[in-house]
KOLZA-923670 format. One record per residue (C-alpha): x, z, y; residue number from 1. Coordinates in steps of 0.02 Angstrom, whole numbers, plus 50000, padded with zeros to 5 digits. Each point is the difference from the previous one (the first is absolute). Layout:
! residues N
@c1:X, c3:Z, c2:Y, num:NUM .
...
//
This chain:
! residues 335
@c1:64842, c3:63873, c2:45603, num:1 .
@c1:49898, c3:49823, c2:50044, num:2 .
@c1:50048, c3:49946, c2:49817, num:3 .
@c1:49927, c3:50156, c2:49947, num:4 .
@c1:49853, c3:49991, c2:50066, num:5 .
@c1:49979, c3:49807, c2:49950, num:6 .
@c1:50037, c3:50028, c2:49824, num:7 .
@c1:50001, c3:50205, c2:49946, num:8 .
@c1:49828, c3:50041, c2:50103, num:9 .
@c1:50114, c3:50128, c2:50080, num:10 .
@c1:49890, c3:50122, c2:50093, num:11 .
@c1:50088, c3:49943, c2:50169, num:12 .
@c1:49863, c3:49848, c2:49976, num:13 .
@c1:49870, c3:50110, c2:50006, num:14 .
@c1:50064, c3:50107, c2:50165, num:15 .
@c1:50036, c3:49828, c2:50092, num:16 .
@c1:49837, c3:49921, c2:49940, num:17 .
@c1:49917, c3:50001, c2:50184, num:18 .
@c1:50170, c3:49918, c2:50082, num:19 .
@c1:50029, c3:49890, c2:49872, num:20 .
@c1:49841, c3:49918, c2:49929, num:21 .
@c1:49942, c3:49930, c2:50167, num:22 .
@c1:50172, c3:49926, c2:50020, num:23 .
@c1:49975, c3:49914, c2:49829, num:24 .
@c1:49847, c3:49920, c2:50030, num:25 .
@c1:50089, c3:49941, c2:50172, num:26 .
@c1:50101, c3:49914, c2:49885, num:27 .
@c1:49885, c3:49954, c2:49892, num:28 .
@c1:49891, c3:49905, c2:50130, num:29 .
@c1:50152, c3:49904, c2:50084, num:30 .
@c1:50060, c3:49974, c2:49841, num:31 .
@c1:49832, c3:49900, c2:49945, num:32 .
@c1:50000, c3:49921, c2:50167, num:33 .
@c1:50142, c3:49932, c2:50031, num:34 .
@c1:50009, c3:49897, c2:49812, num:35 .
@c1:49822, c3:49925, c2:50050, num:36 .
@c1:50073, c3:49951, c2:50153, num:37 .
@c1:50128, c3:49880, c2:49909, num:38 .
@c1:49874, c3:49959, c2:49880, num:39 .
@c1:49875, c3:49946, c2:50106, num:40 .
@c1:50121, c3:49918, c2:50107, num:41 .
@c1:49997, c3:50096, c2:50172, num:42 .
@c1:50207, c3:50040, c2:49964, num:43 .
@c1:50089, c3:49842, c2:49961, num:44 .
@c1:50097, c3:49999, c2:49846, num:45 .
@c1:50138, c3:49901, c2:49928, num:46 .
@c1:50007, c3:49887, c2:49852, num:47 .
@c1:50166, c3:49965, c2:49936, num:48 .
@c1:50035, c3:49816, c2:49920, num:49 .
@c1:50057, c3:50072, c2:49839, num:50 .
@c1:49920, c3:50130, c2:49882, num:51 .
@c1:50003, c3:50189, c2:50064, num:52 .
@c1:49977, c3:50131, c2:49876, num:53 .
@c1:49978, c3:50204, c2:50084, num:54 .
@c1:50056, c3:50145, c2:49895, num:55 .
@c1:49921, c3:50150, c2:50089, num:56 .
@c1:49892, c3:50159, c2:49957, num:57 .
@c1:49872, c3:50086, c2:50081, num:58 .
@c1:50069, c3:50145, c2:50008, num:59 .
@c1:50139, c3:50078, c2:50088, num:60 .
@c1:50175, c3:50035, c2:49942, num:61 .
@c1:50090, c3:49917, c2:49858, num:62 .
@c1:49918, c3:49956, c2:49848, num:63 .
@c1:50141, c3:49900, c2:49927, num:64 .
@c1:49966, c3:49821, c2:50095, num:65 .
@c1:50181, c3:49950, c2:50010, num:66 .
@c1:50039, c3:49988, c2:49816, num:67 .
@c1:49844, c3:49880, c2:50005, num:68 .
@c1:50060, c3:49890, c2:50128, num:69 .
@c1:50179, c3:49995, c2:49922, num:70 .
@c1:49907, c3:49956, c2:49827, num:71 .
@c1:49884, c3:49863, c2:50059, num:72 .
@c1:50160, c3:49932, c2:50104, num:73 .
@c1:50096, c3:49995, c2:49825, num:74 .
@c1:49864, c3:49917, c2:49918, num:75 .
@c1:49977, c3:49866, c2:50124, num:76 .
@c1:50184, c3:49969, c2:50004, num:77 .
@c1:50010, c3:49959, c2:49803, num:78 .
@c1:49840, c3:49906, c2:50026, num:79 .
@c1:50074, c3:49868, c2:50135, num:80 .
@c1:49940, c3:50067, c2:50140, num:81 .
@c1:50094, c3:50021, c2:50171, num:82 .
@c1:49911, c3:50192, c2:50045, num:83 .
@c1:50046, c3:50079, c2:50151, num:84 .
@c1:49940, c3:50193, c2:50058, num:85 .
@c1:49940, c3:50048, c2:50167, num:86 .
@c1:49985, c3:50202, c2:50059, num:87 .
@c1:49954, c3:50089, c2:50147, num:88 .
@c1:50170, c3:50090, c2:49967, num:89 .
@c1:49923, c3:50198, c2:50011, num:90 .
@c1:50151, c3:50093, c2:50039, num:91 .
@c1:50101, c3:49890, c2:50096, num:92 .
@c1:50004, c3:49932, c2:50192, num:93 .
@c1:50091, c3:49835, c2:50024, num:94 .
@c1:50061, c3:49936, c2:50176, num:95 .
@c1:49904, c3:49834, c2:49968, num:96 .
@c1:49861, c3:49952, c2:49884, num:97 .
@c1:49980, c3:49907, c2:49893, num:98 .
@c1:50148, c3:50056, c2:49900, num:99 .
@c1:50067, c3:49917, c2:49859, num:100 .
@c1:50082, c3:50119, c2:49890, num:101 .
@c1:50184, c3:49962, c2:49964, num:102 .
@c1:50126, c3:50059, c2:49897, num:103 .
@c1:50057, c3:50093, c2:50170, num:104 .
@c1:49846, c3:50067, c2:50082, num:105 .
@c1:49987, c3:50192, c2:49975, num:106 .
@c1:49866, c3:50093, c2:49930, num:107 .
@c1:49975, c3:50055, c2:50188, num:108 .
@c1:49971, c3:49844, c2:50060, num:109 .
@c1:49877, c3:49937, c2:49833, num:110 .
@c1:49948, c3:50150, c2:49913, num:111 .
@c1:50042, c3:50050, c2:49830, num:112 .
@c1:49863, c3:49909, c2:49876, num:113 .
@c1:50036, c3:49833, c2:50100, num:114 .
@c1:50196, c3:50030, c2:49948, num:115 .
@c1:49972, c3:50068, c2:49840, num:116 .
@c1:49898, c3:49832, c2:49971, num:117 .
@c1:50123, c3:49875, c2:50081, num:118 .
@c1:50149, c3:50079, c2:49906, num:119 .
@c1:49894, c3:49998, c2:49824, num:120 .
@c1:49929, c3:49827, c2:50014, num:121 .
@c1:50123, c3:49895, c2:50093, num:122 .
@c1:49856, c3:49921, c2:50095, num:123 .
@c1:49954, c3:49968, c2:50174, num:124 .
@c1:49930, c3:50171, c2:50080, num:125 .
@c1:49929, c3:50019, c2:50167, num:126 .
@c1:49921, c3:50140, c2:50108, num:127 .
@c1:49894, c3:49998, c2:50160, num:128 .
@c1:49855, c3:50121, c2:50035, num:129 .
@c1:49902, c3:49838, c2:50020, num:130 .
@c1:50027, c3:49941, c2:49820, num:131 .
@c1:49935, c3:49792, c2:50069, num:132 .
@c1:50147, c3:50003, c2:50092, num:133 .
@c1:50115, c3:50056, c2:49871, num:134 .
@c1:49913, c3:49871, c2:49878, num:135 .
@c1:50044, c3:49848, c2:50120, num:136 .
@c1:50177, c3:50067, c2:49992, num:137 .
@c1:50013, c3:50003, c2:49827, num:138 .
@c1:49929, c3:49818, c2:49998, num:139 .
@c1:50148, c3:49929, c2:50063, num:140 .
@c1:50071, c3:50076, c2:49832, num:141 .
@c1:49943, c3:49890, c2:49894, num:142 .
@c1:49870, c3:50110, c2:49927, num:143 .
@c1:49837, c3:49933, c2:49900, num:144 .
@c1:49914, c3:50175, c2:49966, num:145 .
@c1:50024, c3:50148, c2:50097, num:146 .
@c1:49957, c3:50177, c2:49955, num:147 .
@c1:49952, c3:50148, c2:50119, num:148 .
@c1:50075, c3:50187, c2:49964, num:149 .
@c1:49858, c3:50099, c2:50045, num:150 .
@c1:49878, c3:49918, c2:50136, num:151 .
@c1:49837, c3:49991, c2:49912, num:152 .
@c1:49907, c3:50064, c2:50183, num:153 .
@c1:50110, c3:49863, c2:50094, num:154 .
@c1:49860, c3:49879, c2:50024, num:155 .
@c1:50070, c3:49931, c2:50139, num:156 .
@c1:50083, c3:49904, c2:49840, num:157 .
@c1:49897, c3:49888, c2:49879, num:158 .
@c1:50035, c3:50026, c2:49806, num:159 .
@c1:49949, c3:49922, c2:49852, num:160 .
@c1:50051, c3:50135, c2:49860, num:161 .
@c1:49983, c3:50192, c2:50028, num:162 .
@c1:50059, c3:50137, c2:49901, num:163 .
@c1:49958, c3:50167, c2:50019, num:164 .
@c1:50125, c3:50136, c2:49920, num:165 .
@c1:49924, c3:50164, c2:49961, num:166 .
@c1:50089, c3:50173, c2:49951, num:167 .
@c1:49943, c3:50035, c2:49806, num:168 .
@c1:50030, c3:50175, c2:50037, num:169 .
@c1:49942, c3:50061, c2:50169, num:170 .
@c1:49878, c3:49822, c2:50012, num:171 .
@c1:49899, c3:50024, c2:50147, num:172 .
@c1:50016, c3:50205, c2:50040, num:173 .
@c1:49821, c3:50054, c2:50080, num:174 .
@c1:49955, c3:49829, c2:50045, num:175 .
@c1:49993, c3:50052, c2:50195, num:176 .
@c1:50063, c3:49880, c2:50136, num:177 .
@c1:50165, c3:50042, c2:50089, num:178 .
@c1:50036, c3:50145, c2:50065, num:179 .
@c1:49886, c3:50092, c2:49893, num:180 .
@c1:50051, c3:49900, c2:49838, num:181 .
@c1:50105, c3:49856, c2:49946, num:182 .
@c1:49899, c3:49846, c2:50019, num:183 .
@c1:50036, c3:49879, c2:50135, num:184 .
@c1:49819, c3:49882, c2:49925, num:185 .
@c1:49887, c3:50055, c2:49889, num:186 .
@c1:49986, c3:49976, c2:49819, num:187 .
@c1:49888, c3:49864, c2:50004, num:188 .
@c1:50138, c3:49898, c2:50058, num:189 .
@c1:50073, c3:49991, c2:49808, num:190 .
@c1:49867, c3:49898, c2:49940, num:191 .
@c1:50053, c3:49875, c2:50150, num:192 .
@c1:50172, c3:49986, c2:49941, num:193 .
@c1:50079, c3:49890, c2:49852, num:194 .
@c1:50102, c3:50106, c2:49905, num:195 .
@c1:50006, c3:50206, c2:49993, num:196 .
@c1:50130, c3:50061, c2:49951, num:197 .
@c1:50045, c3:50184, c2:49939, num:198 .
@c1:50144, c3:50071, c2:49977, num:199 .
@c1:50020, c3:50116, c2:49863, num:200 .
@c1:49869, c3:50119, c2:49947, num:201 .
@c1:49831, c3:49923, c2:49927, num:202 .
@c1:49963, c3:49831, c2:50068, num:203 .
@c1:49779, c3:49983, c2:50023, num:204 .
@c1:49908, c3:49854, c2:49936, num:205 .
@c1:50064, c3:49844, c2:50075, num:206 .
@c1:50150, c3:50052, c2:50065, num:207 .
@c1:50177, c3:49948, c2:49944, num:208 .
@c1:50105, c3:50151, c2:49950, num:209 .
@c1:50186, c3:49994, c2:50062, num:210 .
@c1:50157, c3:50120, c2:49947, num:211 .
@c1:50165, c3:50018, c2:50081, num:212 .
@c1:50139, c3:49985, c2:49891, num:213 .
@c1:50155, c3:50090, c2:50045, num:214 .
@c1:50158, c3:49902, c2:49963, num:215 .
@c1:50149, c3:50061, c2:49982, num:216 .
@c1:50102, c3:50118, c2:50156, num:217 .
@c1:50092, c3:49893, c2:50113, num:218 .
@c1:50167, c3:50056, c2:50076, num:219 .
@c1:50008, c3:50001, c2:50187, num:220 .
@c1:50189, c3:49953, c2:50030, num:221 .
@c1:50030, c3:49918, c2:49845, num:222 .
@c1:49829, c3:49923, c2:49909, num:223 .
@c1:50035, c3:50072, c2:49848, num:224 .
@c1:49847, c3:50040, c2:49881, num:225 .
@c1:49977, c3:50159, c2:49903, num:226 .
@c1:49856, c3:50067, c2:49926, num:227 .
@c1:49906, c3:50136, c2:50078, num:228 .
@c1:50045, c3:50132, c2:49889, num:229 .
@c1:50189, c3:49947, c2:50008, num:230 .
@c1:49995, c3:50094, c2:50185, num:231 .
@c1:50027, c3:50179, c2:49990, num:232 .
@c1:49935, c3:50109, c2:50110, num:233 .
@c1:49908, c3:49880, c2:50115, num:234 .
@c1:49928, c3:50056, c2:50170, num:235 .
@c1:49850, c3:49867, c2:50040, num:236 .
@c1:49907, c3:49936, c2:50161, num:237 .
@c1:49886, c3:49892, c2:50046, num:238 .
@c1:49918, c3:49971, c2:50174, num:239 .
@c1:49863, c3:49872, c2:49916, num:240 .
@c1:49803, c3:50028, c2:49996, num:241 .
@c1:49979, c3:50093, c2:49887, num:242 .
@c1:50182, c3:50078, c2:49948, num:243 .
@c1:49913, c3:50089, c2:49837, num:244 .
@c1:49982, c3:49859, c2:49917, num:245 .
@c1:50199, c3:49995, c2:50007, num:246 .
@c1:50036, c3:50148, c2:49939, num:247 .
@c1:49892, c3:49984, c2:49848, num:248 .
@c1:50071, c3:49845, c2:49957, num:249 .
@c1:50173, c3:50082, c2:49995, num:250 .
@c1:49933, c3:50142, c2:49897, num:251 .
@c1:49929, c3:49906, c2:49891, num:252 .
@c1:50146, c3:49907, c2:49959, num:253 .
@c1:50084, c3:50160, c2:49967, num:254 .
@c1:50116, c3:50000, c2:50149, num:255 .
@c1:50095, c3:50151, c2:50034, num:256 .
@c1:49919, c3:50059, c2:50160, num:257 .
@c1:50050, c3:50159, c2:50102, num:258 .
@c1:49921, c3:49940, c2:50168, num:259 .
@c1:49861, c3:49917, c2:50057, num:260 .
@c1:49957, c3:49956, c2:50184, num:261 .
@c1:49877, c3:49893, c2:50082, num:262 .
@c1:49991, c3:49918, c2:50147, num:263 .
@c1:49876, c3:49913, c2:50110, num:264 .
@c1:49992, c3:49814, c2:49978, num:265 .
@c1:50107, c3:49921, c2:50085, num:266 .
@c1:50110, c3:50116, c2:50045, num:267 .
@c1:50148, c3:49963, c2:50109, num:268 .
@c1:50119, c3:50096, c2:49925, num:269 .
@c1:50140, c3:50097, c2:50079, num:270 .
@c1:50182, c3:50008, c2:49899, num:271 .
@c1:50030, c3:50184, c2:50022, num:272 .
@c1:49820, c3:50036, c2:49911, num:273 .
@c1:50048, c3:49906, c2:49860, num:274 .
@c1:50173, c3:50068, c2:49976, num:275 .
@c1:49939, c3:50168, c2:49997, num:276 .
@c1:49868, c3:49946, c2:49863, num:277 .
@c1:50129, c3:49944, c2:49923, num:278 .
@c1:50105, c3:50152, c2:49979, num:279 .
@c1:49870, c3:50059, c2:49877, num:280 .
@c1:50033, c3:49911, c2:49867, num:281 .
@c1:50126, c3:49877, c2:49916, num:282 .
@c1:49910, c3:49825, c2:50029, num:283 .
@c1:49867, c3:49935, c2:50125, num:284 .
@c1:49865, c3:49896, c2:49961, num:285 .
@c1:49851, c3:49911, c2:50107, num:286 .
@c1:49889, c3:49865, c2:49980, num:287 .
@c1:50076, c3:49822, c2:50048, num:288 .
@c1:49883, c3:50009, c2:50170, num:289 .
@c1:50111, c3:50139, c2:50052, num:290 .
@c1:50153, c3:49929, c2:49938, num:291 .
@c1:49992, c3:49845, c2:50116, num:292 .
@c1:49984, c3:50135, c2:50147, num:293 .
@c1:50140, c3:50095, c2:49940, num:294 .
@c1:50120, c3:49886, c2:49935, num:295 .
@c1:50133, c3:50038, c2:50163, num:296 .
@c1:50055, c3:50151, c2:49964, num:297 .
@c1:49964, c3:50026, c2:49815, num:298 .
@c1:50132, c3:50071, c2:49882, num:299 .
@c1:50067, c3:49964, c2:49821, num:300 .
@c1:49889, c3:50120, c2:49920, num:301 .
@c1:49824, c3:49915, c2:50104, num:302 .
@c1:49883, c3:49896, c2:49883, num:303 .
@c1:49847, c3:49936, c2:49997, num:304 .
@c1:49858, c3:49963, c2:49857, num:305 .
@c1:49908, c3:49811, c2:50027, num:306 .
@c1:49837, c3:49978, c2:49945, num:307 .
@c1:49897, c3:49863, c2:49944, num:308 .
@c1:49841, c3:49938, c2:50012, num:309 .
@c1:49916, c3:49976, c2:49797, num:310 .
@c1:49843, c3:49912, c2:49967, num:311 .
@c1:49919, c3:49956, c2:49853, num:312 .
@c1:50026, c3:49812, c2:49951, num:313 .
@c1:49817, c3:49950, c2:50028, num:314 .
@c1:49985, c3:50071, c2:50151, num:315 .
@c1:50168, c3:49901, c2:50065, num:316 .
@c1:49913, c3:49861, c2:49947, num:317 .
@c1:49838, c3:50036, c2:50062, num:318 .
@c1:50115, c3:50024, c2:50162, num:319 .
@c1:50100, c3:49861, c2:50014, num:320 .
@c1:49836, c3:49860, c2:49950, num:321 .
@c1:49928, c3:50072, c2:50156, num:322 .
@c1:50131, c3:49958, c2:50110, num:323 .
@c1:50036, c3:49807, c2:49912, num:324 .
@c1:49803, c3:49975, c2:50019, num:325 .
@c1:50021, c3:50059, c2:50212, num:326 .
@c1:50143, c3:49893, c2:50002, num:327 .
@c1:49929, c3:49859, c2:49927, num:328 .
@c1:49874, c3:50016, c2:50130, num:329 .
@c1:50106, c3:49975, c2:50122, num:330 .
@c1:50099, c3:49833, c2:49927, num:331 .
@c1:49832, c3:49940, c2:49999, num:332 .
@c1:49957, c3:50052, c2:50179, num:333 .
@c1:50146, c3:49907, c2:50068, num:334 .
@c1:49982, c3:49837, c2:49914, num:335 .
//
């Protein structure tokens, strides 16, 4: 019902008006106040020895910042640098922070985009609620850039790159501040930012458009690779931001769908829900956020789709010069 009213103008908006506007601009005000308070100084913040780069939104729920992070991490890697990603780890509640995520630490423990990115990239991943702490971790790693998942209202920690990733479809909803809409800052904040990103639909005048490209489906037990439409009968999930956007991938590359069933982002998923989803159909599918939440008790017939992040070559480039020019900066700094 809350995305509803965010992004349909359901009439639920209108009934809850009274409750919910003076909430928003509660939000709105503490918001405002407590970024000029690390801007002006009165809340120390932290300035990492090494480049930090944020990618964040300003609106709630998932607009697709993981593939992002997992892109600029690839690009950094086959440009010589040593990148390592920090997250507050949404979903998950560790015994200790900060925690470095290992080939062993459960989703539980991490959350699921931190493990989807450590198992994707290979490099050094670590979560704490306070993200300086998990930066001075990932220090001792050897790192000479590190990138944020999400983060872009952590002021507590400096940055010197910010991208904002934006929702082509549903952008900002009403442009209300939470609860009665979407936005956690306002939409001045984008012309603050380096780089806006959108994600599918129709990018706006100075922003960079981005596309997901589904690769091929992935087996669960095995890690064999079929095509989409080589799956018969496939009953899909997803428990991601915005699972729609799933689904329409899948249909659009003529999958053979007979169920579709969203879930709440990050969803901790139970076994015996997803065996009876399963009974539905001949194959499961799910996004690879899911899969790295589900991979204990999934079957032979359990795939999921990868996606990847696609940018147009100028705007890689336009990209990756920002980030040589901030890190020459800092060579320079130091001698």
């Amino acid at each position: 019902m809350i995305e509803k009213i965010w992004f349909e103008n359901h009439i639920a908006g209108k009934l809850l008006w009274p409750l919910l506007w003076p909430l928003s601009q509660l939000f709105k005000v503490i918001s405002r106040s407590r970024k000029n308070n690390y801007q002006n100084g009165n809340k120390e913040s932290y300035r990492a020895p090494v480049p930090v780069v944020v990618v964040g939104n300003i609106t709630a729920g998932g607009n697709g910042k993981t593939p992002v992070v997992i892109w600029l991490v690839e690009q950094l890697l086959r440009a010589g640098y040593k990148p390592g990603v920090v997250s507050r780890g949404y979903g998950g509640k560790a015994k200790h922070y900060p925690l470095y995520v290992g080939a062993d630490t459960s989703v539980k423990e991490c959350g699921d985009e931190p493990k989807l990115i450590a198992k994707r990239t290979g490099v050094p991943v670590v979560v704490d609620p306070v993200r300086k702490n998990a930066v001075k971790l990932l220090l001792e790693h050897d790192v000479d850039i590190v990138i944020t998942d999400d983060g872009l209202q952590h002021y507590a920690l400096q940055r010197d790159i910010e991208f904002v990733v934006v929702d082509g479809q549903r952008r900002f909803g009403n442009q209300k501040f939470i609860p009665l809409g979407p936005l956690r800052e306002g939409l001045e904040r984008l012309s603050d930012v380096d780089f806006v990103v959108t994600n599918g639909g129709f990018a706006h005048d100075a922003e960079l458009p981005m596309q997901l490209a589904p690769d091929m489906a992935v087996n669960m037990i095995t890690g064999e690779k079929r095509l989409v439409t080589e799956l018969d009968k496939l009953v899909a999930f997803a428990g991601i931001g915005h699972p729609p956007r799933f689904f329409k991938t899948l249909q659009e590359l003529g999958a053979d769908l007979v169920k579709t069933q969203g879930f709440a982002d990050h969803k901790d998923f139970e076994q015996s829900e997803l065996d009876a989803l399963q009974k539905l159909g001949d194959n499961v599918i799910m996004t690879e956020k899911d899969a790295v939440k589900c991979d204990k008790f999934a079957k032979e017939n359990w795939w999921y789709l990868p996606v990847a992040a696609c940018f147009k070559p100028e705007d890689e480039q336009k990209i990756m010069n920002k980030i040589e020019r901030v890190r020459k900066e800092y060579g320079s700094s130091s001698a």
